[in-house]
C-alpha positions as CSV (number, residue, x, y, z in Angstrom):
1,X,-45.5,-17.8,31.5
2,X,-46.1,-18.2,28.3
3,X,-45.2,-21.5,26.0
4,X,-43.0,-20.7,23.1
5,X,-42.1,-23.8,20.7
6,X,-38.5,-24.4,19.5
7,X,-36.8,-23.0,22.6
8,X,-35.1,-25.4,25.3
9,X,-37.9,-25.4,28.6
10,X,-38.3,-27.0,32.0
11,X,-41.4,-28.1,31.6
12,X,-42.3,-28.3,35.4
13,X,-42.1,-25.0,35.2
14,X,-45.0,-24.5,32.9
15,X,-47.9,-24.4,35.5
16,X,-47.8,-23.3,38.7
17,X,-49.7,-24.8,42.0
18,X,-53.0,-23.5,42.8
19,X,-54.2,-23.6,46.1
20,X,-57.0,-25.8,46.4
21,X,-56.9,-26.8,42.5
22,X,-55.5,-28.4,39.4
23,X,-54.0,-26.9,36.2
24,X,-53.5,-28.0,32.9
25,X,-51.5,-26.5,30.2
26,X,-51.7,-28.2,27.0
27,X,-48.1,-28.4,25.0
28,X,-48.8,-30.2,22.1
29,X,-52.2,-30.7,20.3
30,X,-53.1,-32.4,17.0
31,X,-55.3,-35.0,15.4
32,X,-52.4,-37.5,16.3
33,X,-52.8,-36.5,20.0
34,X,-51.8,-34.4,22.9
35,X,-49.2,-33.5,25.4
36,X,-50.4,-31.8,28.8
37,X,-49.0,-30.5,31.8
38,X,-51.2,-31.3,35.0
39,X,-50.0,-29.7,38.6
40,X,-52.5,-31.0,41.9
41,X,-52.2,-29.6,44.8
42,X,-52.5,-31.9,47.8
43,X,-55.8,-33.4,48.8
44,X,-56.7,-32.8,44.8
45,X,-57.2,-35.8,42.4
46,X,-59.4,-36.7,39.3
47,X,-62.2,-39.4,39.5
48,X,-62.3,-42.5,38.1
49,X,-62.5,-42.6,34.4
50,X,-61.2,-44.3,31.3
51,X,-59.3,-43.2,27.7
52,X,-59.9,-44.6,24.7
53,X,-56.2,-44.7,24.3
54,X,-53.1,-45.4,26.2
55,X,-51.9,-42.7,28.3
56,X,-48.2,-42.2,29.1
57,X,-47.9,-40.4,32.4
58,X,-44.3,-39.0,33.6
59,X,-44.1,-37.5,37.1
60,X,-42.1,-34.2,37.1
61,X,-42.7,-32.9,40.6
62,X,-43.5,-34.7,43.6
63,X,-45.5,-37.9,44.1
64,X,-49.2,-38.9,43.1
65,X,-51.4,-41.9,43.7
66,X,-52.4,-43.6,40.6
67,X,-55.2,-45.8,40.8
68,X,-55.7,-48.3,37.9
69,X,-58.2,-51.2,37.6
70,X,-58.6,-51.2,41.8
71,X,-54.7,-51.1,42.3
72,X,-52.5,-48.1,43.7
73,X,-49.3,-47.4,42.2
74,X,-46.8,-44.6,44.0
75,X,-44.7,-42.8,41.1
76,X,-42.6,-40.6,42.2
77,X,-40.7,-37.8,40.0
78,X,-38.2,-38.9,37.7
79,X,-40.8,-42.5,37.2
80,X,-43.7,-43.2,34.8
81,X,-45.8,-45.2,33.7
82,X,-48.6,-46.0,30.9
83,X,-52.5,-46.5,31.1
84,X,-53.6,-49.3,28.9
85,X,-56.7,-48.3,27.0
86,X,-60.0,-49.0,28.4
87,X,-58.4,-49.1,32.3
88,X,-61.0,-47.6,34.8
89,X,-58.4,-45.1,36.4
90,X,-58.2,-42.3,38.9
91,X,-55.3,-39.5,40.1
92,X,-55.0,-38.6,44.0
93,X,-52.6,-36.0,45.5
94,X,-51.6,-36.8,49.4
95,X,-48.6,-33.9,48.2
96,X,-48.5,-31.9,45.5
97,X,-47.4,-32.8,42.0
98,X,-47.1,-32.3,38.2
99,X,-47.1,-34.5,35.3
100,X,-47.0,-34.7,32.1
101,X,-49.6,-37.0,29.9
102,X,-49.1,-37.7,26.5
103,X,-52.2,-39.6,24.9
104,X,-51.8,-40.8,20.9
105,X,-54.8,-42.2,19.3
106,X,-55.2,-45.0,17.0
């Protein structure tokens, strides 16, 4: 499916699962920042790293694992929650799940 600006969306419906993988579809992208969709399938996650910004995560499908600074936080769809700058982080997926990130520098 193709993303087309100015028309309404559901944007959980902007990547499908993969078997065995992760997507990402980037919405929004500018010098200000980004906005990108993420969907993991289960037993799929992302290792530990760290942004140079905050990171605003909001969970549109299912559950993930959120791992920051050596403490797991369960967020559920509908919840969110925002990675301080600098925080040693990591994503795991026991189910599958989408979300969306939306990083602004400066």
């Amino acid at each position: 499916m193709k993303f087309e600006k100015g028309k309404v969306f559901v944007a959980s419906e902007l990547a499908d699962y993969t078997e065995g993988g992760v997507v990402s579809k980037e919405l929004v992208h500018s010098n200000a920042g980004s906005v990108t969709l993420f969907s993991f399938d289960a037993g799929q996650g992302l290792s530990q790293h760290t942004a140079p910004f905050d990171a605003f995560i909001q969970v549109v499908d299912g559950e993930m694992i959120l791992n920051v600074e050596g403490t797991d936080y369960r967020i559920k769809a509908g919840e969110s929650f925002i990675i301080p700058s600098g925080a040693l982080h990591s994503v795991k997926a026991e189910q599958r799940f989408k979300m969306i990130i939306t990083m602004i520098r400066g």
